[in-house]
C-alpha positions, -999 to 999 in steps of 0.1 A, spaced: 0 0 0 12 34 -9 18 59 18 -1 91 18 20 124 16 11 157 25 24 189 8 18 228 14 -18 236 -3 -17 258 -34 -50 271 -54 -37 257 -86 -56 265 -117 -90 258 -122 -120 257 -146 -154 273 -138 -187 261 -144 -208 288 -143 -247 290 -145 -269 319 -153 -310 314 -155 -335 336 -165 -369 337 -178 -377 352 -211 -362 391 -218 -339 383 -187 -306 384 -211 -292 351 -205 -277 341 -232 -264 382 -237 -250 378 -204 -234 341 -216 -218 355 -245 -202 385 -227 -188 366 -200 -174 340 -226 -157 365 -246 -138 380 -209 -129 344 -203 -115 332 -235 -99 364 -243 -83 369 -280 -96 329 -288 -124 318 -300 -154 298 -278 -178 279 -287 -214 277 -281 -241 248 -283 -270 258 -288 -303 241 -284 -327 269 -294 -333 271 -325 -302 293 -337 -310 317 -312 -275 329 -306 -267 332 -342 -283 370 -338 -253 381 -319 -231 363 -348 -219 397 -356 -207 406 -323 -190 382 -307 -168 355 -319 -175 319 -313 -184 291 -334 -219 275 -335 -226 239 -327 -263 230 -330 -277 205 -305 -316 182 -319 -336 164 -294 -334 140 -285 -321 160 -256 -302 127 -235 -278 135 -209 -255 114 -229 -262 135 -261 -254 167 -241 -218 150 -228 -210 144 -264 -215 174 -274 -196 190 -244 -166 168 -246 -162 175 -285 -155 209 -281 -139 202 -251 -118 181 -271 -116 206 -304 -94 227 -277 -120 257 -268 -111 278 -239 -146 283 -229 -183 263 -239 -214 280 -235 -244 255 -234 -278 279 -239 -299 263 -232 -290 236 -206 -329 231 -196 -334 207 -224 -312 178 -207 -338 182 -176 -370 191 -191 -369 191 -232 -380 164 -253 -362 131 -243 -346 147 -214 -344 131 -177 -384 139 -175 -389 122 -210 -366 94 -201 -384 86 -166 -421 86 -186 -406 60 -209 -386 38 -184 -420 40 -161 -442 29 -191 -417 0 -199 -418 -13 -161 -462 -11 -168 -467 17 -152 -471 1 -117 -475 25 -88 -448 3 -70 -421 9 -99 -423 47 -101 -394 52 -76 -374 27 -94 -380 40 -126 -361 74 -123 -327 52 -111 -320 44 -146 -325 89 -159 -306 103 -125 -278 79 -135 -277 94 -171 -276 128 -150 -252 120 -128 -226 108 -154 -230 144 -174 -226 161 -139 -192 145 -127 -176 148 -162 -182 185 -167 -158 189 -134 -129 175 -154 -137 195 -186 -102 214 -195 -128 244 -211 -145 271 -187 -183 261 -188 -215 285 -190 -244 270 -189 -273 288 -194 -310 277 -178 -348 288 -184 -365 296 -152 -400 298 -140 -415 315 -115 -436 293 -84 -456 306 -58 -469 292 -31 -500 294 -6 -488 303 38 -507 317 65 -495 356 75 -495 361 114 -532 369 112 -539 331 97 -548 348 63 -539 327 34 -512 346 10 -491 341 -24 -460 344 -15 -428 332 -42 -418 301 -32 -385 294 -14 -357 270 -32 -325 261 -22 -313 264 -63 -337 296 -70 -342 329 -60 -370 354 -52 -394 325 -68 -375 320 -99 -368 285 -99 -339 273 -130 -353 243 -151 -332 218 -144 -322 187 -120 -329 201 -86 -293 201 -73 -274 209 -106 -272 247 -100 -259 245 -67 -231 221 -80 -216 249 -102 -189 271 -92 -215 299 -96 -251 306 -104 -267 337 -111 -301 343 -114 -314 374 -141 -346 387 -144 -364 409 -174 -370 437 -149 -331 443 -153 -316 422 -182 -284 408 -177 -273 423 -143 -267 390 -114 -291 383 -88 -265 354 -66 -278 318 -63 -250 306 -58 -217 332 -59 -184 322 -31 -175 352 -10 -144 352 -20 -155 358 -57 -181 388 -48 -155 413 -55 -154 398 -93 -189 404 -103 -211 431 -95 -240 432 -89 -258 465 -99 -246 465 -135 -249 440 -160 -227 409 -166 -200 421 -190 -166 412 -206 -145 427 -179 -163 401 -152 -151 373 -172 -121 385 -176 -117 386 -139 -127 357 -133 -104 342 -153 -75 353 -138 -88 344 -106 -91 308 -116 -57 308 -135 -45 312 -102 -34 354 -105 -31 367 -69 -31 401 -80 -47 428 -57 -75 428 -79 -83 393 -81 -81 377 -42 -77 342 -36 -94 323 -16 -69 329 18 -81 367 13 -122 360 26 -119 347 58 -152 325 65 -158 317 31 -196 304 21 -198 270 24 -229 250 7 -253 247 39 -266 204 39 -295 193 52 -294 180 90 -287 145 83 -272 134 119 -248 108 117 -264 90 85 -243 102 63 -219 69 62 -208 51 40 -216 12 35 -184 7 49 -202 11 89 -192 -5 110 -215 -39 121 -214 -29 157 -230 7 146 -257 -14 128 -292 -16 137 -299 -42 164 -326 -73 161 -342 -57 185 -347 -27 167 -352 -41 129 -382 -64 148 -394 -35 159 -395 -15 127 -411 -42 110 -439 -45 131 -447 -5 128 -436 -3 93 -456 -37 80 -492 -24 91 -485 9 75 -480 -2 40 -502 -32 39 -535 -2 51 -512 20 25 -508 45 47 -471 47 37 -450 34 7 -418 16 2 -409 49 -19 -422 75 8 -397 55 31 -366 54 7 -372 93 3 -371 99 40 -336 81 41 -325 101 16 -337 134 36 -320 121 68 -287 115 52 -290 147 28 -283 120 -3 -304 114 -32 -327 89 -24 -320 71 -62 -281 65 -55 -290 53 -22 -314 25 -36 -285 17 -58 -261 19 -36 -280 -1 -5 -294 -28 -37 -332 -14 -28 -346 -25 -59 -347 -65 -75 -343 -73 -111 -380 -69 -117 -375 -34 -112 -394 -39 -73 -384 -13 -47 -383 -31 -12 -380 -22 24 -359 -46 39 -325 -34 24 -334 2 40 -338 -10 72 -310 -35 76 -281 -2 63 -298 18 93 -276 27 123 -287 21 157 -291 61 162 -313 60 131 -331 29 141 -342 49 174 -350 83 151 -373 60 129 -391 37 158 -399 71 173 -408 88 146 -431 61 131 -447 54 161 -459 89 159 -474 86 128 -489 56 132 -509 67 162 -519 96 143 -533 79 114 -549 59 136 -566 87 150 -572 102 117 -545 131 121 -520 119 96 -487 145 88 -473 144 59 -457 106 50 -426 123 24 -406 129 50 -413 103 81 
């Protein structure tokens, strides 16, 4: 086995991913092009486009080359199309629009409709069918961290409201909160992809092209203003700050003390790996117990195998899909099943979940049910 060895830590140079969504008027793919000109300074960049030719209007004004992208609109189609002009050499790849891969024809959405009507379109295989479109996903997210290109991907939004009591108990419409939106405006894409860039910006038609911060470091705030609109001179800067330029203009990351990190979900201790230890395993005690809470519930279906698989994946702050591959939830007839849930619980989660279902079954029983997503 080869020794570890530890050496001073240097910011070496680094390629962005960068995400900017809008609704229509909001000057995404303006915005795109400018800060894609700033980063790939005297080169050219190219762009793949998926609407239509859209970009080709500002084919007078900036200089990139044009790579149209059909449906269907795969994850896998996208990665090609990345990694070819990732491949070709381009400093920077703007992707306008990156919605399609989520919501376009024959994107995740499409794929999960399809794989759902193969497996007949049983209640019981709905969870199970979006394993097979989240791995797609998955595969297009972790290659875009190795791309040797700077990466702008650009994403439709839509505003979402939602219904709360005021402190009066009057019912109001009030935009909805998101972990990857902002003010309402919620990107169109897989729930945690925006977050997963090294920044998103939100813009809005009210003032095209000028960054509303999803997602934006502290220690990059100084780069990109916020009261004008996204220009050359932002890209620019923050290409030198991910070349690794210390200048006075550019700060690295030692200049922001207490640096943003992404806030996750309270997950306990869950968050483990199958490697746990058997002593931190569930006891019989405790999986007897579980059963004899958990069996009632679904056979009155007052709770699902999939409501259940989703509450892991709360508790650890993990997608519930890579957990039911990782934990082998489902069978090869494409059957979701409890058992392989319970036996990867710890002893602390065990207690949490005996607890917690004991609640809720006593208040079904009762006929005061919460909500089941999350228990």
């Amino acid at each position: 086995m080869t020794a570890t060895t530890f050496s001073e830590a240097r910011r070496e140079a680094i390629r962005l991913l960068i995400g900017l969504a809008g609704g229509t008027g909001s000057g995404k793919t303006y915005s795109a092009l400018r800060l894609a000109t700033g980063l790939a300074g005297d080169a050219r960049f190219a762009l793949i486009d998926t609407e239509n030719g859209r970009a080709l209007h500002y084919a007078d004004e900036f200089a990139f080359d044009h790579g149209p992208l059909e449906p269907p609109f795969t994850p896998e189609r996208y990665l090609a199309a990345i990694l070819a002009a990732d491949a070709a050499g381009y400093p920077v790849i703007v992707v306008d629009s990156a919605s399609h891969e989520y919501a376009g024809e024959g994107g995740v959405l499409d794929m999960q409709e399809a794989e759902f009507a193969r497996m007949g379109g049983r209640d019981s295989a709905k969870m199970a069918s979006w394993i097979e479109p989240k791995r797609a996903h998955k595969k297009l997210a972790r290659e875009l961290i190795r791309l040797r290109a700077h990466l702008i991907l650009c994403f439709r939004a839509e505003p979402k409201i939602e219904m709360v009591k005021d402190e009066r108990g009057k019912w109001q419409i009030v935009p909805k909160p998101s972990l990857t939106g902002l003010d309402g405006w919620v990107p169109i894409a897989e729930k945690n992809l925006p977050y997963e860039l090294t920044v998103s910006l939100l813009l809005t038609a009210d003032a095209p092209g000028v960054p509303k911060p999803i997602k934006l470091p502290d220690r990059l705030r100084a780069l990109v203003p916020l009261d004008i609109p996204l220009n050359e001179r932002d890209g620019q800067s923050l290409g030198e700050w991910a070349s690794g330029d210390r200048s006075p203009g550019n700060p690295s990351p030692g200049d922001t003390p207490n640096a943003a990190a992404v806030p996750l979900p309270s997950g306990g201790d869950g968050r483990r790996s199958p490697g746990t230890a058997v002593a931190d395993l569930l006891t019989p005690d405790q999986s007897r117990a579980l059963d004899a809470i958990v069996g009632p519930l679904r056979r009155e279906g007052k709770i699902t195998t999939e409501q259940l698989w989703h509450a892991l994946g709360e508790d650890r702050a993990r997608d519930w899909t890579e957990l039911v591959l990782e934990l082998g939830g489902v069978d090869e007839a494409d059957v979701l099943h409890w058992s392989p849930l319970r036996d990867a619980l710890t002893k602390s989660e065990a207690s949490s979940w005996i607890d917690r279902l004991s609640k809720y079954a006593q208040a079904v029983t009762v006929g005061d049910a919460p909500e089941t997503g999350g228990s």
